[in-house]
DSSP file (Angstrom, degrees, kcal/mol; ACC not computed):
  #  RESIDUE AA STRUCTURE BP1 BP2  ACC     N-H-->O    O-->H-N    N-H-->O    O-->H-N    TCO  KAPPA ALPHA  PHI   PSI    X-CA   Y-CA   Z-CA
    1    1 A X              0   0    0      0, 0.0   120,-1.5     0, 0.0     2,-0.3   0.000 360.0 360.0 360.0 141.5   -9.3   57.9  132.9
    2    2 A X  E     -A  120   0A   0    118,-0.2     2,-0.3   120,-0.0   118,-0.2  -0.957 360.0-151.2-136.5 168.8  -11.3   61.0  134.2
    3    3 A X  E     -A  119   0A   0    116,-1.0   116,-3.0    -2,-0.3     2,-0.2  -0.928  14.7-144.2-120.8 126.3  -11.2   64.8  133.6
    4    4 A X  E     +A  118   0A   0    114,-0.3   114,-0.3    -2,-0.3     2,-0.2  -0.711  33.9 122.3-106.1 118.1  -12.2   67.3  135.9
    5    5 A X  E     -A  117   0A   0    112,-2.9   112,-0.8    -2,-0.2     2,-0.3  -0.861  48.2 -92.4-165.9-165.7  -14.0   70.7  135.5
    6    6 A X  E     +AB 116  82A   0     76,-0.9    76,-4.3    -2,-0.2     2,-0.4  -0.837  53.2 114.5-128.6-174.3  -17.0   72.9  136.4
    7    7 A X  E     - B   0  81A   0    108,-2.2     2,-0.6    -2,-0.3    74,-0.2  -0.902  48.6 -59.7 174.7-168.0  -20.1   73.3  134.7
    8    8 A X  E     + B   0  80A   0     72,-2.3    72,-2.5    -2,-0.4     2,-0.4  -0.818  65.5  16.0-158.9 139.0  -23.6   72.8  134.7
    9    9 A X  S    S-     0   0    0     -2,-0.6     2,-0.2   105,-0.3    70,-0.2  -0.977  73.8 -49.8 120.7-155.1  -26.2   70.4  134.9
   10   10 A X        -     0   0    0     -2,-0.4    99,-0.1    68,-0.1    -2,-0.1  -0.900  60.4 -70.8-139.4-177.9  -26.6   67.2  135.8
   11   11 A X        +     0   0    0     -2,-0.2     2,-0.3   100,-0.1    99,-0.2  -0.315  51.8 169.3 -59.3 131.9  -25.1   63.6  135.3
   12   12 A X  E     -C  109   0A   0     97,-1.6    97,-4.6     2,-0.0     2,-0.3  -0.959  22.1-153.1-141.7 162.4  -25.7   62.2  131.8
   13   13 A X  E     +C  108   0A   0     95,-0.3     2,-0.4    -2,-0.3    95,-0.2  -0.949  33.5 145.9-106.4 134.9  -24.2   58.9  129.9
   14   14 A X  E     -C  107   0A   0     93,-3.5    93,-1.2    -2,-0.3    22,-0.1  -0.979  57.9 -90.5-164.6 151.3  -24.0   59.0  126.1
   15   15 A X  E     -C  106   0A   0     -2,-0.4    22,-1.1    20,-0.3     2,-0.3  -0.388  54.9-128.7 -68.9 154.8  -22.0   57.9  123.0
   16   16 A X  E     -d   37   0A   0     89,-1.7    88,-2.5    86,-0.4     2,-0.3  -0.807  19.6-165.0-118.0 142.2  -19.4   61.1  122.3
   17   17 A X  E     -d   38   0A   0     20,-1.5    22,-3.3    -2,-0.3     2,-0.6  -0.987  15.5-148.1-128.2 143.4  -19.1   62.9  118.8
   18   18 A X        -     0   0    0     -2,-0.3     2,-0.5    20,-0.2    22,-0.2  -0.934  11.1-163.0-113.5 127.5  -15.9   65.0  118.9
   19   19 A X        -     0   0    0     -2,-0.6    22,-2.3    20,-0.3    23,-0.2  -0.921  15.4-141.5-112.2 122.6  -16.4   68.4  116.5
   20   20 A X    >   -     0   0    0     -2,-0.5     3,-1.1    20,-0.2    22,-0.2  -0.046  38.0 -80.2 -78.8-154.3  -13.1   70.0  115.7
   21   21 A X  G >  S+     0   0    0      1,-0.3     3,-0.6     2,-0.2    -1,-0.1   0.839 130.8  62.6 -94.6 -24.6  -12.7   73.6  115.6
   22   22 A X  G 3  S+     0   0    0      1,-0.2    -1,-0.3     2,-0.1     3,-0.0   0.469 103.1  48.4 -26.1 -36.1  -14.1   73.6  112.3
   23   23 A X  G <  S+     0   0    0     -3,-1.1    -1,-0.2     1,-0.1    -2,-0.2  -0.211  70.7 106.8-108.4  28.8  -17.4   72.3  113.5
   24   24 A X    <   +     0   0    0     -3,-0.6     2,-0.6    -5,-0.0    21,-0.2  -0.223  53.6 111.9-105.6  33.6  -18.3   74.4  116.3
   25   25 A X  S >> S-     0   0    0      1,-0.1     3,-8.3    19,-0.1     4,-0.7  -0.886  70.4-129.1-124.3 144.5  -21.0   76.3  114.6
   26   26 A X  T 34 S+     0   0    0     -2,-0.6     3,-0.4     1,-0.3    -1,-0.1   0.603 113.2  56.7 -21.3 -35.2  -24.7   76.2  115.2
   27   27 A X  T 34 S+     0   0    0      1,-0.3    -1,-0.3    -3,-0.0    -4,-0.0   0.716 102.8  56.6 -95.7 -23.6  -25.4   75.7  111.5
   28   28 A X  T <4 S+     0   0    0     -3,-8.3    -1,-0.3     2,-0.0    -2,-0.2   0.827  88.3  89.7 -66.9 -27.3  -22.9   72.4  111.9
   29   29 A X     <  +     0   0    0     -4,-0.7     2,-0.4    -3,-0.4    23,-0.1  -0.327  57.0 162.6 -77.1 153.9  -25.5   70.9  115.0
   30   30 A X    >   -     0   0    0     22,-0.0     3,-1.7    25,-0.0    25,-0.1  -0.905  53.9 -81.5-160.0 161.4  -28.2   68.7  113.1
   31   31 A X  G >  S+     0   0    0     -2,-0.4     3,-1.1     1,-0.2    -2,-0.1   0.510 113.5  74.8 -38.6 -20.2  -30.6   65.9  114.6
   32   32 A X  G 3  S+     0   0    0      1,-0.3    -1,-0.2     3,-0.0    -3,-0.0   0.796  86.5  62.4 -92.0  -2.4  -28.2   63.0  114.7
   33   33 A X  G X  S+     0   0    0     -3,-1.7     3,-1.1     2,-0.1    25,-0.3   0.121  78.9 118.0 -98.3  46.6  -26.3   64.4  117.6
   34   34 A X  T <  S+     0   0    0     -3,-1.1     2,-0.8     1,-0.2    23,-0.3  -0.327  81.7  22.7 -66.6 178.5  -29.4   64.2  120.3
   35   35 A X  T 3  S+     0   0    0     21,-2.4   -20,-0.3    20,-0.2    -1,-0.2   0.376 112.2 103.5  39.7   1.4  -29.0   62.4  122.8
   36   36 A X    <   -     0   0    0     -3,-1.1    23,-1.5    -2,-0.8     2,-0.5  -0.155  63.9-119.7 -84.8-171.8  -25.0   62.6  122.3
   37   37 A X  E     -de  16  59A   0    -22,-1.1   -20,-1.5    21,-0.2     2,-0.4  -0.985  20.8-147.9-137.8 132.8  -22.2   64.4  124.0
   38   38 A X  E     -de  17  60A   0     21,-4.3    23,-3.3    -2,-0.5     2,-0.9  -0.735   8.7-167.4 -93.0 133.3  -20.2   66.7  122.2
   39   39 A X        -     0   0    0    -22,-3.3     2,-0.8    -2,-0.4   -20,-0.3  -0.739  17.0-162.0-129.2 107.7  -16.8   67.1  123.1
   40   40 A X        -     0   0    0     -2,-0.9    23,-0.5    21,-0.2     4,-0.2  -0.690  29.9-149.2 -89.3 109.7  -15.2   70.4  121.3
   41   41 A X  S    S+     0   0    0    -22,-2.3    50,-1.3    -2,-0.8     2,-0.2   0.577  85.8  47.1 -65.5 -34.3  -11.9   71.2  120.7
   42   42 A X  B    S-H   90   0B   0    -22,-0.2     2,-0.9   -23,-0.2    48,-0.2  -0.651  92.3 -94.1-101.7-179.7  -13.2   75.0  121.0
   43   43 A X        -     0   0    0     46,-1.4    22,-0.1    -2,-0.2    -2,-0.1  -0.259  44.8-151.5 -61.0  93.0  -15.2   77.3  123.1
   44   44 A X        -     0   0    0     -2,-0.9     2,-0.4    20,-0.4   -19,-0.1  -0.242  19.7-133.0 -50.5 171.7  -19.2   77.4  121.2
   45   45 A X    >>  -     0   0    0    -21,-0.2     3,-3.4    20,-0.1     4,-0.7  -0.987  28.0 -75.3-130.1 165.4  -20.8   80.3  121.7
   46   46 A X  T 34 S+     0   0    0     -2,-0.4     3,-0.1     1,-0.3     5,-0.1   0.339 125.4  51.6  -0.3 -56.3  -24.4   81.3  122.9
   47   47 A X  T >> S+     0   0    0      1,-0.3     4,-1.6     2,-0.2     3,-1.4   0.853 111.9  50.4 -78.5 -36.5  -26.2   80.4  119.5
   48   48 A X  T <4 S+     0   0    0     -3,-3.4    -1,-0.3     1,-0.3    -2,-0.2   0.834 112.5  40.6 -92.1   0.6  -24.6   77.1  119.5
   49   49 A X  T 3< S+     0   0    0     -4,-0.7    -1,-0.3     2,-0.2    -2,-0.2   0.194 114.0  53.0-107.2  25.2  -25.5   76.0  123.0
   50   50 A X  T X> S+     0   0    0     -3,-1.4     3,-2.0    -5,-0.3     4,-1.1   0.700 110.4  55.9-108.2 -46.9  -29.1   77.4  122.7
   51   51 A X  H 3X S+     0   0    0     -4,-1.6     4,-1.2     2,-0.2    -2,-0.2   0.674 106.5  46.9  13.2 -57.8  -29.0   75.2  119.4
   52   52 A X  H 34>S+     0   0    0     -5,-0.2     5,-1.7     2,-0.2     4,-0.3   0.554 107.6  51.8-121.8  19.8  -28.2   72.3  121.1
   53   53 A X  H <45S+     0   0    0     -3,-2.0    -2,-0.2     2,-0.1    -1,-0.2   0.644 113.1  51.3-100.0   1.4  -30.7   72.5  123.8
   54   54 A X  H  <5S+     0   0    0     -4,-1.1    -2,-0.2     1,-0.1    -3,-0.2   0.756 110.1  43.2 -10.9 -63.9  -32.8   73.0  121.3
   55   55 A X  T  <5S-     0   0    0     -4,-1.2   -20,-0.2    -5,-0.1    -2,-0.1   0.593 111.6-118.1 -96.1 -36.9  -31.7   69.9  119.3
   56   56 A X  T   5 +     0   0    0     -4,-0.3   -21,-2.4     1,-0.2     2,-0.3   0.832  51.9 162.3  77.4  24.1  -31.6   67.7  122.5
   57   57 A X      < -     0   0    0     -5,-1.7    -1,-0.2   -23,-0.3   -23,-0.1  -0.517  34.9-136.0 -98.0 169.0  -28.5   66.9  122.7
   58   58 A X        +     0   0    0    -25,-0.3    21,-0.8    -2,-0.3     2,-0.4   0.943  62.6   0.7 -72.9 -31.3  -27.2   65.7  126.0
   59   59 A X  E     -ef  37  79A   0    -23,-1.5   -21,-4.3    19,-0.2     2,-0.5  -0.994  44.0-158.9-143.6 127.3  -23.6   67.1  127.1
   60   60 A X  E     -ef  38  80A   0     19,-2.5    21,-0.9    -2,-0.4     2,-0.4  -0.942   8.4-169.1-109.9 126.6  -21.2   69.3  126.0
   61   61 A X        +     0   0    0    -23,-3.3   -21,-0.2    -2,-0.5    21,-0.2  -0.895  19.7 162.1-126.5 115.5  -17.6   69.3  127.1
   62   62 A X        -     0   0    0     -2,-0.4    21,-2.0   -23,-0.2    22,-0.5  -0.427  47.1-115.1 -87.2 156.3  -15.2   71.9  126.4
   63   63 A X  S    S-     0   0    0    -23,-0.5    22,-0.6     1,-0.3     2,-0.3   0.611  92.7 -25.1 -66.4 -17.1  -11.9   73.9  126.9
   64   64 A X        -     0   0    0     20,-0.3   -20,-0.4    25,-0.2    -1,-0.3  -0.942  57.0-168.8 176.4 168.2  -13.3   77.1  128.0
   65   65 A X        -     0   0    0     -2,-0.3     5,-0.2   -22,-0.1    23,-0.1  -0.588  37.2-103.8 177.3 106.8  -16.9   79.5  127.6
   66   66 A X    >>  -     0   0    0     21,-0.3     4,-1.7    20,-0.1     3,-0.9   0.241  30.3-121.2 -25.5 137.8  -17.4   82.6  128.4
   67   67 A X  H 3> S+     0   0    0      1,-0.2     4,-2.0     2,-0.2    -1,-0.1   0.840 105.5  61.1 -63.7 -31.8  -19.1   83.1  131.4
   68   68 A X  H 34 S+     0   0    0      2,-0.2    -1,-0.2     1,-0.2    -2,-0.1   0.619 109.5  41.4 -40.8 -39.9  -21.8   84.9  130.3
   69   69 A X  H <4 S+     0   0    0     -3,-0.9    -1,-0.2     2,-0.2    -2,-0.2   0.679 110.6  56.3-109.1  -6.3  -23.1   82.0  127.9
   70   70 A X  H >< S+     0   0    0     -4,-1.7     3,-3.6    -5,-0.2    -2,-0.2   0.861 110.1  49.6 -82.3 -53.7  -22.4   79.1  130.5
   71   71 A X  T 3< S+     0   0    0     -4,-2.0    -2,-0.2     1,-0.3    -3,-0.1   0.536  99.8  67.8 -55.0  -7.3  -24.8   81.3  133.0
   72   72 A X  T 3  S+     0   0    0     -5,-0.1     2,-0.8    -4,-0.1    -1,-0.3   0.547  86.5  93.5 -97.7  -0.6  -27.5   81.5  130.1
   73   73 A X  S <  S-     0   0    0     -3,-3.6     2,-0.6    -4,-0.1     7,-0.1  -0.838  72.2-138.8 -93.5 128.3  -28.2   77.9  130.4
   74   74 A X    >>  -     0   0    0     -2,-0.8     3,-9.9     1,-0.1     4,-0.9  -0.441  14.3-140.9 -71.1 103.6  -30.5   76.4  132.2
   75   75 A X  T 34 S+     0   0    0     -2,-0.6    -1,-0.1     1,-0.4    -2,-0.0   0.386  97.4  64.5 -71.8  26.9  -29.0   73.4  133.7
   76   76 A X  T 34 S+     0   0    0     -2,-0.7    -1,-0.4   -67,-0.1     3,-0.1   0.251 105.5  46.7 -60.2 -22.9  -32.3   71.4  133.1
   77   77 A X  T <4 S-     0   0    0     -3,-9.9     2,-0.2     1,-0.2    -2,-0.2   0.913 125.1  -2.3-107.0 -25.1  -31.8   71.8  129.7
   78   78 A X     <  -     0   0    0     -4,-0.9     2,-0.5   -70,-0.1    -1,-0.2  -0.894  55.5-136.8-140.5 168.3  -28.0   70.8  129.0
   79   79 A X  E     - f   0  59A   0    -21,-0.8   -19,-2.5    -2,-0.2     2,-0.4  -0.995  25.5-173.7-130.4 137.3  -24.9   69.8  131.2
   80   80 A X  E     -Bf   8  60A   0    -72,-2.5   -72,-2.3    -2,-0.5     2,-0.6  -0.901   7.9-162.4-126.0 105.7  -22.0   71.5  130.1
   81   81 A X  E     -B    7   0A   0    -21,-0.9     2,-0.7    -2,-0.4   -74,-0.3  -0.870   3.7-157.9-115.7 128.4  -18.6   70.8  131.5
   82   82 A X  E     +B    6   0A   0    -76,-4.3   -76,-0.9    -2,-0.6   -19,-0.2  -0.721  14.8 173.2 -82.4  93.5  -15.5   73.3  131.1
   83   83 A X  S    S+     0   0    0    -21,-2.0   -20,-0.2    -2,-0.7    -1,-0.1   0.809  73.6  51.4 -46.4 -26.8  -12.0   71.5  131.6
   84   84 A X  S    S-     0   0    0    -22,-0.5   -20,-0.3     1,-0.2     2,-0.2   0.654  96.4 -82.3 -83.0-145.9  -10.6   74.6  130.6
   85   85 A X        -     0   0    0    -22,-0.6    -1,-0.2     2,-0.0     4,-0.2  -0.685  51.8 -79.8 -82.6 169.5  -10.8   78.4  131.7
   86   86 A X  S    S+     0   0    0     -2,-0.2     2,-0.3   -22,-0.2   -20,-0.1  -0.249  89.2  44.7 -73.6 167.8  -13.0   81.0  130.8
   87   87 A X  S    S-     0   0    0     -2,-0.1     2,-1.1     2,-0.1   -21,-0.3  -0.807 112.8 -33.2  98.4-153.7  -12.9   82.6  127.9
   88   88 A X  S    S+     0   0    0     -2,-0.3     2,-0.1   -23,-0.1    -2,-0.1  -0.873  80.1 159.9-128.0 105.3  -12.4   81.4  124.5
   89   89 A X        -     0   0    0     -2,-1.1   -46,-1.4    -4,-0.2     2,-0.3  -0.436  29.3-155.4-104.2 148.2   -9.8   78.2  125.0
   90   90 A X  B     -H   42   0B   0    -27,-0.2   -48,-0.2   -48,-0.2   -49,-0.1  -0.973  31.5-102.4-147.4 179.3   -8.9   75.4  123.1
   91   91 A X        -     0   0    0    -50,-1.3   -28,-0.1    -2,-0.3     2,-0.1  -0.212  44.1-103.9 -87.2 175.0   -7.5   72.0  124.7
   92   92 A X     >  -     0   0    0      1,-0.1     4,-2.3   -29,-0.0     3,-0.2  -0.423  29.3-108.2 -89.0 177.8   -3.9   71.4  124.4
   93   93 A X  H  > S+     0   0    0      1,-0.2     4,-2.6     2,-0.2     5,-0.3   0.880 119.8  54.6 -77.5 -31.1   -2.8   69.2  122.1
   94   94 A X  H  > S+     0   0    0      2,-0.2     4,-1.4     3,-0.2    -1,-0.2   0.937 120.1  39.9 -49.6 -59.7   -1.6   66.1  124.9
   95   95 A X  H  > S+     0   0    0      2,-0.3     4,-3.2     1,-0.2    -2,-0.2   0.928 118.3  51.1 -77.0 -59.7   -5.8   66.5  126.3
   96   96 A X  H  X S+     0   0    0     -4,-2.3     4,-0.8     1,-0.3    -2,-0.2   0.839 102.8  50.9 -33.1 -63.0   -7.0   66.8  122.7
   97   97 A X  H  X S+     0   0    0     -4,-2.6     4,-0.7     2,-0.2     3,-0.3   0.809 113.9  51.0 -77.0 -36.7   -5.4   64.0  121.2
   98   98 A X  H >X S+     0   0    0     -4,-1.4     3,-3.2    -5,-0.3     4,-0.8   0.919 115.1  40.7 -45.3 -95.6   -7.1   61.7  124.4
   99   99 A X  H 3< S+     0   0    0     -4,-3.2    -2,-0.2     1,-0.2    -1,-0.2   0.457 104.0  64.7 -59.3   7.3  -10.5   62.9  124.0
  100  100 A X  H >< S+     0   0    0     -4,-0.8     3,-1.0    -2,-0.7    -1,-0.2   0.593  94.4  63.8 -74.3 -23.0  -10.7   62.9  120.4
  101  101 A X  H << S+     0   0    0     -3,-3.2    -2,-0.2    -4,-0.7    -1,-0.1   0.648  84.3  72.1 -68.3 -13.4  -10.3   59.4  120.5
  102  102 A X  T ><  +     0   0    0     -4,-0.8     3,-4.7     2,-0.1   -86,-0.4   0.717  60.4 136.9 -69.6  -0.1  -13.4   58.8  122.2
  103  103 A X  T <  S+     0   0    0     -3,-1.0   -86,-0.2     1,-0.3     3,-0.1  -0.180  80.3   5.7 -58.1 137.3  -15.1   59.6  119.4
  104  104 A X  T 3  S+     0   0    0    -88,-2.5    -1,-0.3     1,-0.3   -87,-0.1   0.303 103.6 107.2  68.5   6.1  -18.0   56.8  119.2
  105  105 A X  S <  S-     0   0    0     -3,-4.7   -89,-1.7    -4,-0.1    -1,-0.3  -0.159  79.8-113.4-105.7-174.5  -17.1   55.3  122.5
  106  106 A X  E     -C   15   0A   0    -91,-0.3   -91,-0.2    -3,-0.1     2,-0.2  -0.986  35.3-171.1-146.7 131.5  -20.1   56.3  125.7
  107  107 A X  E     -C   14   0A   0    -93,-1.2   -93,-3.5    -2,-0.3     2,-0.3  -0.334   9.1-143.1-116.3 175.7  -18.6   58.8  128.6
  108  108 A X  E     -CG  13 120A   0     12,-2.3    12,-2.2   -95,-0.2     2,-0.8  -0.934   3.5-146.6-154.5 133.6  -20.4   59.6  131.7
  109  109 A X  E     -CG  12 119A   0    -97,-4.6   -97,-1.6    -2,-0.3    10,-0.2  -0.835   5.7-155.6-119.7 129.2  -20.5   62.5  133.4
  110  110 A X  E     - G   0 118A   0      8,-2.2     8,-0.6    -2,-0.8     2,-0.6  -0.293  12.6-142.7 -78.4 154.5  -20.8   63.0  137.1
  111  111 A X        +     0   0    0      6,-0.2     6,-0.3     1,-0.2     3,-0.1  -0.950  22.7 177.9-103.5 134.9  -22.2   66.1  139.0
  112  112 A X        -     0   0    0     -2,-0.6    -1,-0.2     4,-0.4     2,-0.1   0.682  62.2 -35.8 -83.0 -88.8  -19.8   66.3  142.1
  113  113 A X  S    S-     0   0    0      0, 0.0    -1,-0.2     0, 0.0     0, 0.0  -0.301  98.6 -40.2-122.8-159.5  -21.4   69.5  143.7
  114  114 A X  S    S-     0   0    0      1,-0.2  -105,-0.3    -2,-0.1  -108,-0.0   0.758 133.5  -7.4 -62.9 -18.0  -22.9   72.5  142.5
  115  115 A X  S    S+     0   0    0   -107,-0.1  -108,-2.2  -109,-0.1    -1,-0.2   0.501 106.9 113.0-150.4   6.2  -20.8   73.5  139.6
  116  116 A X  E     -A    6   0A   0   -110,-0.2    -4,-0.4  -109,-0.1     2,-0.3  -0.290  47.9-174.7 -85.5 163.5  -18.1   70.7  140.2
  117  117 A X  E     -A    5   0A   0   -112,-0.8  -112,-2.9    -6,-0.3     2,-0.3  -0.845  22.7-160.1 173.4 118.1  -18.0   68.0  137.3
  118  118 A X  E     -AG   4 110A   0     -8,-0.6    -8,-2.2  -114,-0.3     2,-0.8  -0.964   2.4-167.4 -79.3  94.1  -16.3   64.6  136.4
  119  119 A X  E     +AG   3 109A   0   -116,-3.0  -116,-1.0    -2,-0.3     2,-0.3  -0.791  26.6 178.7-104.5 110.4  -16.1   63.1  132.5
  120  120 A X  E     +AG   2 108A   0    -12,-2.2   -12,-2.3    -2,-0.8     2,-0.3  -0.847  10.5 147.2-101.6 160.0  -14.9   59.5  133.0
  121  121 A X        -     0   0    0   -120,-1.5     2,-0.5    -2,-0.3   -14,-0.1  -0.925  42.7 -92.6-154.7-162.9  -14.4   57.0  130.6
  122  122 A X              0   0    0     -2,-0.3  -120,-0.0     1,-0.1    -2,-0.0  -0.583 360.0 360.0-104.6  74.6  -12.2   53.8  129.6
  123  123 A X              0   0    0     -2,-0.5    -1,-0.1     0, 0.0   -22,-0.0   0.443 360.0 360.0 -63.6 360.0   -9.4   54.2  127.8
């Protein structure tokens, strides 16, 4: 199965932890998700994706992000891909209930072009 979006960054592969909407805040990100990709049922905002380049973690994949705070990342430092629109989204419930299962499973995400983006996995 794949999902489609734009972003920023580059390809990474990684085991997925899925934060519900509950768990989107900066003060929730901790050391054990480095090297993961997070996949959030709502938009983060600035503090929590400067947070988790901070933290090292690998990917984030979302419904939506203001434009302003995907354009403050430095796409050395995270890959972030938006399924969604901008602004502050969440996924529908059909999308949700897919990618929430992945939780412990390893996604991969492709760079297409410059801001173009692919999250495949196996379902």
């Amino acid at each position: 199965m794949k999902y489609s979006g734009i972003g920023t960054g580059n390809g990474v592969t990684a085991d997925v932890v899925v934060l519900p909407m509950d768990r989107i805040r900066s003060v929730d990100l901790t050391t054990e998700y480095s090297g993961k990709i997070l996949i959030c049922q709502g938009a983060p905002d600035r503090e929590f994706i400067h947070k988790a380049i901070f933290l090292g973690i690998a990917g984030l994949v979302v419904p939506g992000l203001h434009y302003r705070d995907l354009k403050s990342v430095d796409p050395v430092e995270l890959t972030i891909v938006m399924l969604g629109r901008f602004g502050n989204q969440q996924f529908e419930t059909r999308d949700w209930t897919q990618l929430s299962s992945l939780n412990g499973k390893k996604i991969g995400i492709s760079r297409l072009d410059d801001q173009h983006f692919d999250v495949s996995f196996n379902s």
